[in-house]
VOGU-3710 file (C-alpha; in Angstrom, 3 decimals, decimal comma):
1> xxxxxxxxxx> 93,006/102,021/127,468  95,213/102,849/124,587  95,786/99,743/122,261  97,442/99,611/119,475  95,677/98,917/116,097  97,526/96,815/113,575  95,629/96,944/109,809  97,346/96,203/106,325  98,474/98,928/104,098  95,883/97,319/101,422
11> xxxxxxxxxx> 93,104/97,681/103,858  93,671/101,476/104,699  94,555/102,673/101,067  91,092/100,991/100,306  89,127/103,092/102,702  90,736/106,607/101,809  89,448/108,914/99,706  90,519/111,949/97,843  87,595/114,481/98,549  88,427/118,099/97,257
21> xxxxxxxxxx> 92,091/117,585/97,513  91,640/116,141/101,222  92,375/112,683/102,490  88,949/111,592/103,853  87,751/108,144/105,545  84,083/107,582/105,954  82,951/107,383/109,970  81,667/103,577/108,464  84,782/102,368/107,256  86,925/103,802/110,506
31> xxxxxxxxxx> 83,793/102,066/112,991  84,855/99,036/110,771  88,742/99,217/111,587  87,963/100,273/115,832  85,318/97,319/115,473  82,699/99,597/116,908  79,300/101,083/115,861  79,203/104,291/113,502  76,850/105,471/116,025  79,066/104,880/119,220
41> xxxxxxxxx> 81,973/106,162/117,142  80,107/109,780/116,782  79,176/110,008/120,435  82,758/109,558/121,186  83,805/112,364/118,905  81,175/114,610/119,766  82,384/114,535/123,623  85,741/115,828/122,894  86,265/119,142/123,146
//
């Protein structure tokens, strides 16, 4: 289950943020990188505890 996700440095600084002094990506850009749906991406968050 666990693979391991290879992406260019110049890719991720792109997609970080600086929002109130916090490193932020937006739940688009990260569906982007896991090649999944925003939507599918919140479900999965919202079952962890």
């Amino acid at each position: 289950m666990n693979q391991e996700i290879t992406i260019s440095e110049e890719i991720s600084t792109d997609k970080i943020y600086h929002i109130r002094g916090q490193k932020t990506m937006l739940d688009r850009d990260l569906a982007q990188l896991y090649g999944v749906a925003t939507k599918a991406l919140k479900q999965a968050r919202s079952k962890k505890p």
